[in-house]
C-alpha positions in Angstrom: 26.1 79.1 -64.9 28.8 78.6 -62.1 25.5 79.0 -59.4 23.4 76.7 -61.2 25.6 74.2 -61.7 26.3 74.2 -57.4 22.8 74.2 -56.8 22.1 71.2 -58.7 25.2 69.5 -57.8 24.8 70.2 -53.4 20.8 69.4 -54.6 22.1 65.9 -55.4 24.1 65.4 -52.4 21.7 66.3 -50.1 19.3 64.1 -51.4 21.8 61.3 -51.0 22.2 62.5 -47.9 18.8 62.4 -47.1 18.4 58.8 -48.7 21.4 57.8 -46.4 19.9 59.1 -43.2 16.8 58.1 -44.0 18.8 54.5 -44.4 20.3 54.4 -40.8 17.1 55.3 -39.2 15.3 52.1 -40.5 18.2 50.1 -39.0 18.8 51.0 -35.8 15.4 50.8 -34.5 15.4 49.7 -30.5 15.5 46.0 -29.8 12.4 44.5 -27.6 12.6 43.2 -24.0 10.6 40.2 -24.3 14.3 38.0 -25.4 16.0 39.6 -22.1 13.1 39.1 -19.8 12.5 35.3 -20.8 15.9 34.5 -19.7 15.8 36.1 -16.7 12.9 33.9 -15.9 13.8 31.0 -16.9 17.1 31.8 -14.5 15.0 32.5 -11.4 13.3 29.5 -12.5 16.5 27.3 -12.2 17.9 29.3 -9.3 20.6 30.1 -11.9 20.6 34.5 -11.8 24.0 34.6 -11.3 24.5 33.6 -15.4 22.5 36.3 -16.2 24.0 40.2 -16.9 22.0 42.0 -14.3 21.4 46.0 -13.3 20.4 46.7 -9.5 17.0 49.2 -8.5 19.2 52.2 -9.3 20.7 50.8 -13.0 24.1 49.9 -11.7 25.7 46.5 -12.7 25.1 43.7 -10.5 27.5 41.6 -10.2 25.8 37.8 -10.9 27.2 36.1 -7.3 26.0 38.8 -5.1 22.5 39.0 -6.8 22.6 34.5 -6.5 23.6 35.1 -2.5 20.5 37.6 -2.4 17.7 35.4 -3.8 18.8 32.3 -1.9 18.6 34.3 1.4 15.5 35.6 0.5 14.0 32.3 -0.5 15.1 30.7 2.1 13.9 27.1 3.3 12.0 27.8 -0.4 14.9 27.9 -2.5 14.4 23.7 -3.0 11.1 24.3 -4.9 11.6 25.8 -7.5 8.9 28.3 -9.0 6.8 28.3 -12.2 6.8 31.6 -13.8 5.3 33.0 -16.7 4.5 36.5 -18.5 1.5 38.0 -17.9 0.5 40.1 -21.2 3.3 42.3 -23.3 6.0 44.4 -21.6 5.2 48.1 -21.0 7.6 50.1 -22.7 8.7 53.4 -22.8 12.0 54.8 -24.0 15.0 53.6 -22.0 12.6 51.5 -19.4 10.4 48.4 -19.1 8.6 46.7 -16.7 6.1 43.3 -16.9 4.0 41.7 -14.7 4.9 38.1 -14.3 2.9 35.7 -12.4 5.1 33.4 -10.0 3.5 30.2 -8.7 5.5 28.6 -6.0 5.2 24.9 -5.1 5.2 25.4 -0.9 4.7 22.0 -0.6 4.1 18.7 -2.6 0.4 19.6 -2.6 0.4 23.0 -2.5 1.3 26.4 -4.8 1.6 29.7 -3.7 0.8 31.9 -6.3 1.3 36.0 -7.3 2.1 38.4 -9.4 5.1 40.6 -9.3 6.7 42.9 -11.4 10.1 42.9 -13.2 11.8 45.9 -14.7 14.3 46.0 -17.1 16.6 49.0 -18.7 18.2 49.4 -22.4 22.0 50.1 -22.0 24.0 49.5 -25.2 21.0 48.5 -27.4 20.7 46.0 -25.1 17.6 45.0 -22.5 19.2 44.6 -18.9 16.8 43.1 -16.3 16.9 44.6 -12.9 17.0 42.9 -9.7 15.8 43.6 -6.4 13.9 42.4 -3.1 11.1 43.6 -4.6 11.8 41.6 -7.8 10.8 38.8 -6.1 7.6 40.2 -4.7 6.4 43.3 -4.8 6.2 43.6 -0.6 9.9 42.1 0.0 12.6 45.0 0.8 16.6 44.4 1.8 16.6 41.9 4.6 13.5 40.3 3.6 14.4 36.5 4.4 11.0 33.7 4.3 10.5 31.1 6.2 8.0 28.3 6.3 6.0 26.7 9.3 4.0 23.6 8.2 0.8 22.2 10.6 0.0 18.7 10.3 -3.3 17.1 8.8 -5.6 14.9 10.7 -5.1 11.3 9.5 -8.5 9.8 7.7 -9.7 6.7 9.0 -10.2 3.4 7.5 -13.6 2.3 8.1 -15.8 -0.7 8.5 -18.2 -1.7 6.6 -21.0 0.2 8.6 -19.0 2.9 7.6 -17.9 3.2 10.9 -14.2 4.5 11.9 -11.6 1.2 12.7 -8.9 3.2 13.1 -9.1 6.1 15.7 -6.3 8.5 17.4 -5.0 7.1 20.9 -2.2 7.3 23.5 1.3 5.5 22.7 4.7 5.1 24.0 7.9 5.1 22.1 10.7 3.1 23.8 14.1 4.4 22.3 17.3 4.4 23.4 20.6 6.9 24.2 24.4 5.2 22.8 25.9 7.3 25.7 23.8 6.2 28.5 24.2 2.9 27.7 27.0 0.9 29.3 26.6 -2.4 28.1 24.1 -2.8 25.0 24.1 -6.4 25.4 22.9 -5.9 29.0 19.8 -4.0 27.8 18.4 -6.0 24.7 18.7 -8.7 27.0 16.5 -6.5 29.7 14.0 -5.4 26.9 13.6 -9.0 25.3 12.3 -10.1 29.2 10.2 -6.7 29.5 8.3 -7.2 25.9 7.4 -10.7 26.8 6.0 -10.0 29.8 4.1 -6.7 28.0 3.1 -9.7 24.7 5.0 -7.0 22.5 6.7 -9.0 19.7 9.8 -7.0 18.7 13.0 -8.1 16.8 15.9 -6.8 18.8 18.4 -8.3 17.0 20.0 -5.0 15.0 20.0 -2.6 17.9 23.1 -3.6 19.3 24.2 -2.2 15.4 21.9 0.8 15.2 23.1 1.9 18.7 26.9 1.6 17.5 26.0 3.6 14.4 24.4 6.5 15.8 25.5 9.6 17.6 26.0 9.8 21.2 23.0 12.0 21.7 21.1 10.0 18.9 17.3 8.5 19.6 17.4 4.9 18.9 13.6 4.1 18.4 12.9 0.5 19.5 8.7 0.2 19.3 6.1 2.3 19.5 3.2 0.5 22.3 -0.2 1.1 23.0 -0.6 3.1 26.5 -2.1 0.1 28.2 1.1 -2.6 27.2 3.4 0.0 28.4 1.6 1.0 31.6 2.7 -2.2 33.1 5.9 -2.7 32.6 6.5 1.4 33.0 8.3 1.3 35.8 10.9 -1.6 34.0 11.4 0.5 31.3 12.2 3.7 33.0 14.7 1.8 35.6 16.6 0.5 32.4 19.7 2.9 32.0 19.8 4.5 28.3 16.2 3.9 27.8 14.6 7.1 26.8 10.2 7.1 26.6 8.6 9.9 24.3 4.6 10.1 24.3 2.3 10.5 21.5 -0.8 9.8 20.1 -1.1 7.7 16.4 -3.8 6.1 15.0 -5.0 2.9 16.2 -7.6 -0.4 15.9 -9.7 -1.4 18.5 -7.3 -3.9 19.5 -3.6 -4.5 19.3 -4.0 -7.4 17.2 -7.4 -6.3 15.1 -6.5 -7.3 11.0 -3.0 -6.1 12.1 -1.1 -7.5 9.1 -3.9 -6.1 7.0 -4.6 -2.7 8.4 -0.8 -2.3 8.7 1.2 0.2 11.1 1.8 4.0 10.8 4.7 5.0 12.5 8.3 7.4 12.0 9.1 8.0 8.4 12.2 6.0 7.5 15.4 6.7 5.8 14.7 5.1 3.2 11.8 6.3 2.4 13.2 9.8 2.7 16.1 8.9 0.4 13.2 7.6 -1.9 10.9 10.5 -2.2 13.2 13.9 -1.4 11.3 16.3 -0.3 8.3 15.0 0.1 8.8 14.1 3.8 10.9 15.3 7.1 12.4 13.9 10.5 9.8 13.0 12.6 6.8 12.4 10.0 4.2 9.5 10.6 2.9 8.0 7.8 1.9 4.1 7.1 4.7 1.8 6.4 2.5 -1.7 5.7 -0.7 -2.7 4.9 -3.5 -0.6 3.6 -1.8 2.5 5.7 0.8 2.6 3.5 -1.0 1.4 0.1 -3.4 4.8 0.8 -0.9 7.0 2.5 -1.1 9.1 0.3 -5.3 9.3 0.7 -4.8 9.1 4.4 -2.2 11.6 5.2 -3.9 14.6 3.9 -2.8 18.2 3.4 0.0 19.8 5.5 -1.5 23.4 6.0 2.1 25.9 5.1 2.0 29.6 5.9 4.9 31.5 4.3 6.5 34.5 6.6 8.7 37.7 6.1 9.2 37.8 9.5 6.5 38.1 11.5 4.3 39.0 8.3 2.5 36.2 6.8 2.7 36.1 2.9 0.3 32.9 2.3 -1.4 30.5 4.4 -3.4 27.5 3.8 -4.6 25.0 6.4 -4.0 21.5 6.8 -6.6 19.6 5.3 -8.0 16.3 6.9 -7.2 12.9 4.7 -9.9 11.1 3.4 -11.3 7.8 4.8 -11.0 4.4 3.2 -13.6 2.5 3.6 -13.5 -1.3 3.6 -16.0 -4.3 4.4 -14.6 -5.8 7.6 -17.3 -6.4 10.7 -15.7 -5.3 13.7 -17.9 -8.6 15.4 -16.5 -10.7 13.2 -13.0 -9.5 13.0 -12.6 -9.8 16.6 -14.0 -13.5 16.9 -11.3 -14.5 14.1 -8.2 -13.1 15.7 -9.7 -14.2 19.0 -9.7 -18.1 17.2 -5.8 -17.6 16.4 -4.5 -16.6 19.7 -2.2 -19.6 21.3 -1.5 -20.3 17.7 2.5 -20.3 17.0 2.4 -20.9 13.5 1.9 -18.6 10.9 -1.6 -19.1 10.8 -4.8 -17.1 8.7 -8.4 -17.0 9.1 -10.4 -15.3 6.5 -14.1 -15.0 6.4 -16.3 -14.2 3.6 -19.6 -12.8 3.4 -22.1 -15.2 1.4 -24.6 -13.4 0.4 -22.7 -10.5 -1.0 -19.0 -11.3 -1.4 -18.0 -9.3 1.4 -14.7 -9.7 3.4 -15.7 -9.0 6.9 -12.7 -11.1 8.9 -8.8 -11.1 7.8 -7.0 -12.5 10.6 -3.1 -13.5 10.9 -1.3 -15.3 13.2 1.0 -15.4 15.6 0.2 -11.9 17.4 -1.7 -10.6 14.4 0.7 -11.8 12.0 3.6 -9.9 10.2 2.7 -10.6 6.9 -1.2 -10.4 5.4 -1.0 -14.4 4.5 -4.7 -14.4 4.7 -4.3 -12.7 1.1 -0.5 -13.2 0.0 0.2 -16.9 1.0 0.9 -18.8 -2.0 0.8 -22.4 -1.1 -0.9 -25.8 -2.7 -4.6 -26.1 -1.2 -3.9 -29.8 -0.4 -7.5 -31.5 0.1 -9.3 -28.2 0.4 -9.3 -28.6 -3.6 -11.3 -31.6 -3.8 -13.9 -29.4 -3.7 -12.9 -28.2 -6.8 -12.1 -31.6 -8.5 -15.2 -33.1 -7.4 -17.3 -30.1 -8.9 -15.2 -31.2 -12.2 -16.3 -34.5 -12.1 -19.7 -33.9 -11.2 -20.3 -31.0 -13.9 -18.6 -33.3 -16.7 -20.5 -36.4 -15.5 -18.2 -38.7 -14.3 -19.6 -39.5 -11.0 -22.6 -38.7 -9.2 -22.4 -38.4 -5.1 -23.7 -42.3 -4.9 -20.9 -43.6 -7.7 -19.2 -46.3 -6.2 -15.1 -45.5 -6.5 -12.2 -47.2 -5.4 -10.2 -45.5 -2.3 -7.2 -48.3 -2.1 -3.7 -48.3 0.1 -1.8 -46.4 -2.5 -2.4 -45.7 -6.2 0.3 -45.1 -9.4 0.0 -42.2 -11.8 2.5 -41.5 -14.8 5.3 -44.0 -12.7 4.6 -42.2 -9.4 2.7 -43.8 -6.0 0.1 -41.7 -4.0 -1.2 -42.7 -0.9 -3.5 -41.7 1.6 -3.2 -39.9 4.9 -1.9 -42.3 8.0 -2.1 -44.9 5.3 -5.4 -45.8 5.2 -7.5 -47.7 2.8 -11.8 -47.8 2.3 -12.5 -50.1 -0.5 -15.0 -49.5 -3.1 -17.1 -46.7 -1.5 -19.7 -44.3 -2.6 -18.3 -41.2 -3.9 -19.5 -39.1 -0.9 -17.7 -41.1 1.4 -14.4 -41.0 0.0 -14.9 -37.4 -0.4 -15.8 -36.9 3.1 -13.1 -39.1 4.5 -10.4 -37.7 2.4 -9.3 -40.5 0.3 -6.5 -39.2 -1.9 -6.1 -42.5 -4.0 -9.6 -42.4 -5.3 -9.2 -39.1 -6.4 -6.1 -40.3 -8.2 -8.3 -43.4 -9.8 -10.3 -40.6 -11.0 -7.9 -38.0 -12.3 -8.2 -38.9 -16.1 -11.6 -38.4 -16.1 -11.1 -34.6 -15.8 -9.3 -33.8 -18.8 -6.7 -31.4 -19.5 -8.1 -28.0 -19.0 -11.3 -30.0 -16.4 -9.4 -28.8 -12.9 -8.8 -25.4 -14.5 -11.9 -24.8 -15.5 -13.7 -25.8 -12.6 -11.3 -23.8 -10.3 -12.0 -20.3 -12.7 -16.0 -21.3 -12.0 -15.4 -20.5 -8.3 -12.6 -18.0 -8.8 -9.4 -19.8 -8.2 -7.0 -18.5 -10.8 -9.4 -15.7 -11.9 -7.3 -11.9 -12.0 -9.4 -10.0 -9.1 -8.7 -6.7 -7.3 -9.4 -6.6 -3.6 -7.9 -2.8 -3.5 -4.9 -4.4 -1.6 -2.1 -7.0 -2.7 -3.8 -10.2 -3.3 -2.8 -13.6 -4.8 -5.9 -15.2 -6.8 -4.3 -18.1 -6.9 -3.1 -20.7 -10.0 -4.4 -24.2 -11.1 -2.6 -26.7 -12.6 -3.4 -27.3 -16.5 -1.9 -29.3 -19.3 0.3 -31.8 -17.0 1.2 -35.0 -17.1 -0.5 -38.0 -15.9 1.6 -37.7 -12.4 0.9 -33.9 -12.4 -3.1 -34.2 -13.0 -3.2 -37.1 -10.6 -1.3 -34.9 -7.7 -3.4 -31.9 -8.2 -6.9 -33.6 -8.4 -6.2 -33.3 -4.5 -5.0 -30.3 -3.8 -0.9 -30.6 -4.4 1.3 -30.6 -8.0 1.8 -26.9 -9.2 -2.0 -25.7 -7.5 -1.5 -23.0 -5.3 -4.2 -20.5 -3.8 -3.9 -17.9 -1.1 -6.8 -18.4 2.0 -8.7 -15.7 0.9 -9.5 -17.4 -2.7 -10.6 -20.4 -0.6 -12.9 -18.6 1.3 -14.1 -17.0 -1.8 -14.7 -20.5 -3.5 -16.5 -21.8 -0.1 -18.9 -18.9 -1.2 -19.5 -19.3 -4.3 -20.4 -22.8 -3.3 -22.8 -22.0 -0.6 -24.1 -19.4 -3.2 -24.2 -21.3 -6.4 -22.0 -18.5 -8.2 -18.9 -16.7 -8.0 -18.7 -13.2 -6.8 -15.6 -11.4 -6.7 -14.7 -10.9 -2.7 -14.6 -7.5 -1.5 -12.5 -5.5 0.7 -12.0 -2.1 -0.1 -15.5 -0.2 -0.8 -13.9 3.3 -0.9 -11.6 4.2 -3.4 -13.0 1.6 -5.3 -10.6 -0.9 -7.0 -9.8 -0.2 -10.8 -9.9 -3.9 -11.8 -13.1 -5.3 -9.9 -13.6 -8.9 -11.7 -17.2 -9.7 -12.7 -19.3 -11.6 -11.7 -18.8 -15.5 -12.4 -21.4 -18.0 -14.2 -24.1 -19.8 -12.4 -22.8 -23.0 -11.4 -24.6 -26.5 -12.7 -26.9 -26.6 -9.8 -28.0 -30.2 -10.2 -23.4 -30.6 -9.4 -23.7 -27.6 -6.3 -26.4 -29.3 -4.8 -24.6 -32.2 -4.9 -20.6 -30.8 -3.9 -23.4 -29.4 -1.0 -24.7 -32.7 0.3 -20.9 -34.0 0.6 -19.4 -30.8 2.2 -21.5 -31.5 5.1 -21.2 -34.7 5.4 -17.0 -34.1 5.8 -18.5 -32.3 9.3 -21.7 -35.1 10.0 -19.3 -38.2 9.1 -16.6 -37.7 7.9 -12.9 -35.5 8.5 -14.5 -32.3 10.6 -16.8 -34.3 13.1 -15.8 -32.9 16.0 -17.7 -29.5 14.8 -20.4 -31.3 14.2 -22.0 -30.2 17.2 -21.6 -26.5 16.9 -25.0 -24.8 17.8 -26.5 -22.9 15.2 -26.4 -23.2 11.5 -25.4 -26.1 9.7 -21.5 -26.3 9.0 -20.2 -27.5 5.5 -16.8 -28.3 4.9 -13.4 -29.6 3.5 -10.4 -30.4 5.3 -7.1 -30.6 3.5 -3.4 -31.6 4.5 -1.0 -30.2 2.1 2.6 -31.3 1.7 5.2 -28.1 0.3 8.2 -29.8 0.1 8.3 -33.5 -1.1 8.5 -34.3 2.8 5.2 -35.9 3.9 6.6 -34.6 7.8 6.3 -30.4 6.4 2.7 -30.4 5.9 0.4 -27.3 6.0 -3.4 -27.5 7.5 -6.6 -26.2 6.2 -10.0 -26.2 6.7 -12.7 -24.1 4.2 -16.6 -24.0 3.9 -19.4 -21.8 5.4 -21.7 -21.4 8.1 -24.8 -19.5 7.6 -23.6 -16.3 5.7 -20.1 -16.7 6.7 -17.7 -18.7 4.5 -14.3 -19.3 5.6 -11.3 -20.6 4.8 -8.2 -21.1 7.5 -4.7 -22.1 6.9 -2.0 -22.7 9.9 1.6 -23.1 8.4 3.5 -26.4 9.2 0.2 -27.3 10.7 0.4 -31.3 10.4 -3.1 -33.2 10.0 -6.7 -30.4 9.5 -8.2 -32.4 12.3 -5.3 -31.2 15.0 -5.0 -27.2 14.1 -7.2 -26.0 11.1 -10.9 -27.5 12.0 -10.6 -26.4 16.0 -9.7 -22.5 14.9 -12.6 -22.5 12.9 -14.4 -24.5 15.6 -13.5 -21.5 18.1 -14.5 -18.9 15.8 -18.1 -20.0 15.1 -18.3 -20.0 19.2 -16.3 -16.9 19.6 -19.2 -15.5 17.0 -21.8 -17.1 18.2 -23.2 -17.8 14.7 
């Protein structure tokens, strides 16, 4: 009884017991690595190991700052960028070990990732999954002392082309005048030697901050003054070099076919600035060219291309890529024609601009500026009133909505009053009744006034949006389109039936509605072909031919009797135009000058800034450009 009573009671214990055991088993199964691994990524990832409880090759602790100090030195100039990294497939377990193949891509350079897989291992201690860190952590051919470095090549610039598809802008020899702070004695002294030596070389440069960049550079700084073309510096080399604390470094940059070819346009590439550093870090160093205005720097990132990067160990190289050539923008401008404008602006003073559109197809084959090709692209940017250029525009108005017909006889007196406020016209004079035509071909601001109501409150705007003045376009580079007065008051409309009120245009719409005159329809200008622009306008309406033919007949008679006679003469094709004085300021002395119409295929609008009367500056540019073209 006593035995059988044991054996059931240890039966029952060991049963618990083997319940129990059972029991613990079930909970203490091992923990997986994935949970340890993805931090440890996501640390190398923020450069942040150090935060992370690490084991070394041979499953020693770590401590976190030694195992930061390693990466950093092995990363190197790398360690900015930080890499991508991600899991590829499940960790390989077996007992007490892991390992998992991770694939790391590494952003070398803005453009370009250096990508491979390497292998991390990891070790249970304590239930717990411990990665393990090493040289060969990082990748799988790094031992102790591995250290990279990075050597960068530079791309080939692309060019911007004509429109033959030609290259504009080519590589060529220049000269950077700079200057030393401790070879200078006195800096006064110098500016004043280099503002005599760039006049003599035609170099416009503003020296008026060096004397403060010299003061707040080092010693051994170099104070770049202006990069010059080889054959401005060549003579006025030997002035240069005799000038203490001038330093000269040669080079080689892209360049137009002339100093002054569509400078303000094309724009300038040159040394990377500070503040364009500041702006993107990173992305450039010390010594970089890239463009800084115009379409140079509006595609610099086109242009510049790909830096080619090779990554070493050493001497071993890890990855490699080559620089990669920029790609080309191409635009519409005619070499021909470019030349013969900024030919017609030199021995202008003013800011002056001379842009010539193609008739038959919109193109923009000439955008000149002035003085010394201008600092600023006012052929597209000005924003100024159109002054009697924009009876053109009025007197399409009134022809479309019938109010006159070329032969209507209109009154052109002394002055004329609008909404309480007196007009007058140029050098105070007067015609009389006179047909329509002739007081649009002499100019005669009063008539225009006499006929302002006639054109409604939307009439000016409406007629300026036929021939695109107003109209939202997209040349591919900054453009103002211009805005017409609409909804004034009886002073307003009367002021901008000729040109002045709140009407302003930029040359280049001018020379876009001289087209669409010529053509009898408004096309969009063009100027960049190649990327093309993302907000091309279409094509406008056919204008009323029975009112272009007519706006026609008038335009040439400004040039056969009327404001522009002394073109009359050109050779060639038959000029049409519209002179215009504007006034900017509520003084009739500040007064702009324009002149706009076409020639053939050309159309053509110029504006000279503080010009005074079309006959004196605007009409004899465009004069000298016709014979400078020989069109």
């Amino acid at each position: 009884m006593q035995l059988r009573k044991w054996l059931r009671t240890a039966g029952i214990a060991l049963l618990a017991g083997g319940v129990a055991a059972g029991g613990l088993t079930a909970c203490s199964s091992a923990p997986k690595p994935d949970a340890a691994l993805r931090a440890f990524l996501d640390a190398w990832q923020a450069n942040k190991i150090g935060s992370v409880k690490l084991l070394d090759r041979a499953g020693k602790d770590l401590a976190g700052d030694a195992a930061q100090t390693e990466l950093t030195t092995i990363e190197g100039p790398l360690s900015a960028r930080r890499p991508k990294i991600d899991i590829k497939g499940k960790p390989n377990v077996k007992d007490n070990d892991a390992n998992a193949l991770v694939e790391v891509k590494w952003p070398v350079s803005d453009a370009v990732t250096w990508t491979y897989t390497t292998t991390v291992r990891l070790k249970l201690r304590d239930d717990k999954w411990l990665p393990m860190f090493s040289p060969d952590t990082v990748h799988p051919d790094f031992a102790t002392g591995a250290k990279l470095t990075l050597k960068t090549a530079k791309p080939e610039r692309g060019g911007i082309l004509d429109g033959a598809g030609q290259p504009i802008v080519k590589n060529g020899p220049v000269v950077t005048v700079g200057l030393v702070p401790q070879r200078i004695v006195d800096i006064n002294v110098v500016v004043g030697a280099l503002t005599s030596i760039f006049q003599q070389a035609g170099v416009t440069v503003d020296l008026s901050q060096i004397p403060a960049r010299v003061k707040a550079a080092k010693p051994d700084a170099y104070v770049e003054v202006v990069t010059m073309r080889r054959e401005q510096y060549d003579p006025v080399r030997n002035a240069l070099r005799d000038l203490k604390g001038t330093e000269m470094r040669e080079g080689v940059q892209p360049l137009a076919p002339t100093r002054t070819f569509a400078r303000a346009l094309l724009g300038q590439v040159g040394e990377v600035t500070k503040e364009l550093m500041d702006k993107n870090p990173g992305k450039y160093q010390v010594g970089d060219k890239l463009g800084l205005t115009g379409l140079q720097a509006k595609y610099e990132d086109r242009l510049r291309g790909t830096f080619g990067v090779t990554v070493l160990n050493g001497e071993k190289v890890m990855f490699e890529q080559a620089p990669a050539t920029g790609a080309a923008v191409k635009t519409t401008l005619d070499v021909k024609v470019q030349n013969a404008a900024d030919a017609a602006l030199v021995g202008e003073s003013r800011r002056s601009a001379l842009v010539v559109v193609r008739v038959s197809d919109g193109a923009v084959v000439a955008a000149a500026n002035g003085p010394d090709g201008g600092q600023l692209n006012l052929a597209f940017t000005a924003q100024v009133p159109p002054g009697s250029t924009f009876k053109s525009v009025s007197a399409l108005a009134l022809l479309d909505n019938g109010s006159v017909t070329v032969d209507s006889p209109v009154n052109c007196p002394k002055t004329a009053t609008a909404g309480g406020a007196t007009f007058k016209n140029s050098n105070d004079s007067e015609l009389g009744t006179v047909p329509f035509r002739t007081a649009f071909a002499k100019s005669c601001n009063t008539a225009f006034v006499g006929l302002a109501p006639k054109l409604g409150a939307d009439g000016l705007a409406n007629a300026g949006k036929s021939v695109g003045v107003g109209v939202p376009w997209d040349l591919g580079a900054e453009v103002y389109t211009g805005k017409v007065s609409q909804g004034g008051n009886e002073t307003e409309l009367a002021a901008s039936s000729f040109g002045q009120g709140t009407t302003q245009v930029s040359p280049v719409v001018m020379a876009g509605a001289a087209a669409a005159i010529a053509r009898g329809q408004w096309k969009q200008p063009q100027l960049v072909l190649d990327p093309a622009p993302a907000n091309k306008a279409p094509d406008g309406p056919a204008l009323k031919e029975s009112s272009a033919t007519a706006l026609r007949t008038m335009m040439r008679e400004v040039v056969t009797d009327g404001t522009a006679t002394s073109l009359k003469g050109l050779p060639g094709a038959e000029l049409f135009g519209k002179t215009g004085t504007a006034e900017f300021d509520n003084n009739p002395a500040n007064t702009h000058s324009w002149f706009m119409g076409w020639k053939g295929d050309y159309a053509f609008a110029v504006f000279v800034e503080k010009g005074g009367g079309s006959g004196e500056s605007a009409v004899p540019i465009a004069g000298k450009f016709f014979l400078n073209l020989g069109a």
